[in-house]
TIBA-483644 format. One record per residue: x, y, z of N, C-alpha, C in turn; residue in one letter. Coordinates in steps of 0.2 Angstrom, whole numbers, padded with zeros to 4 digits, always signed. Layout:
XYZXYZXYZa...
***
This chain:
+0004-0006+0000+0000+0000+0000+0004+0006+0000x+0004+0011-0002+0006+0015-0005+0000+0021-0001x+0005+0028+0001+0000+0035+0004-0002+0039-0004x-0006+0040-0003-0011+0043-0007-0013+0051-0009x-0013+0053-0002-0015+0061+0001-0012+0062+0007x-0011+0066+0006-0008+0071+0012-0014+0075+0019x-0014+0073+0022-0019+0076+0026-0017+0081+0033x-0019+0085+0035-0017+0088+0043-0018+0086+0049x-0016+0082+0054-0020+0081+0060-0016+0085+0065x-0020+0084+0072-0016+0086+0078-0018+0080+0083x-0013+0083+0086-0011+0077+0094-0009+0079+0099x-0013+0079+0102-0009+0079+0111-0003+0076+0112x-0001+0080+0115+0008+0077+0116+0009+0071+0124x+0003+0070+0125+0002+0066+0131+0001+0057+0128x+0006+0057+0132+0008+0050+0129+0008+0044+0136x+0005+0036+0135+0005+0032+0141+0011+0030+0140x+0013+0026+0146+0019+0022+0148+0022+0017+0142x+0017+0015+0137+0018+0013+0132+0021+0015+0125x+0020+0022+0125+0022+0027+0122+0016+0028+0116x+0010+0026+0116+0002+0027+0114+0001+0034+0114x-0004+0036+0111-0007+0044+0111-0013+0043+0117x-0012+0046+0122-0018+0048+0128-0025+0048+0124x-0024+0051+0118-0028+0056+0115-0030+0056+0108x-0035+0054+0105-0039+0053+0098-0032+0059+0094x-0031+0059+0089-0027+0062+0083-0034+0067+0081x-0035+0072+0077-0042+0075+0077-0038+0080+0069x-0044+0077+0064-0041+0078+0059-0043+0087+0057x-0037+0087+0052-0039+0097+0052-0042+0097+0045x-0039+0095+0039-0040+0096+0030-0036+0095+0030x-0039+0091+0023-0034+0090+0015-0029+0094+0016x-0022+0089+0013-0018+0095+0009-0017+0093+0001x-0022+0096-0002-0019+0094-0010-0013+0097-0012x-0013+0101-0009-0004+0102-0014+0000+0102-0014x+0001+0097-0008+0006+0091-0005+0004+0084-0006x+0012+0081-0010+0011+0074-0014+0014+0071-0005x+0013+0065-0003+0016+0060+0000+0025+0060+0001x+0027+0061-0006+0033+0062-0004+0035+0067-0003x+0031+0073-0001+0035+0079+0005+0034+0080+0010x+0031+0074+0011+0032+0072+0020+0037+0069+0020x+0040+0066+0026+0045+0063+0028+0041+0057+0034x+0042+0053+0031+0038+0044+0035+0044+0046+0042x+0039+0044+0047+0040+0040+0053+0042+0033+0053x+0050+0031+0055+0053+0023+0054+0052+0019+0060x+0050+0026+0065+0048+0022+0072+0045+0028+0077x+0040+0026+0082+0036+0028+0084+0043+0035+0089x+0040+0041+0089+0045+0046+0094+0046+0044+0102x+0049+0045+0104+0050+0043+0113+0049+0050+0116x
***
């Protein structure tokens, strides 16, 4: 599978003992004018 669209979210920076999000992601808009490749992929979840 392959990313398609580029979309905006936000996140609570509250994270469990896990390293989980406390907290639903909560989507903002579309980004059309951004392809997949000018984001930068995540190879591992942040600490």
């Amino acid at each position: 599978m392959e990313p398609e669209l580029v979309v905006e979210v936000g996140v609570d920076v509250a994270r469990d003992a896990s390293g989980r999000w406390q907290h639903p992601a909560r989507w903002h808009r579309a980004r059309p004018g951004l392809s997949p490749a000018d984001v930068p992929r995540l190879t591992s979840p942040p600490h």
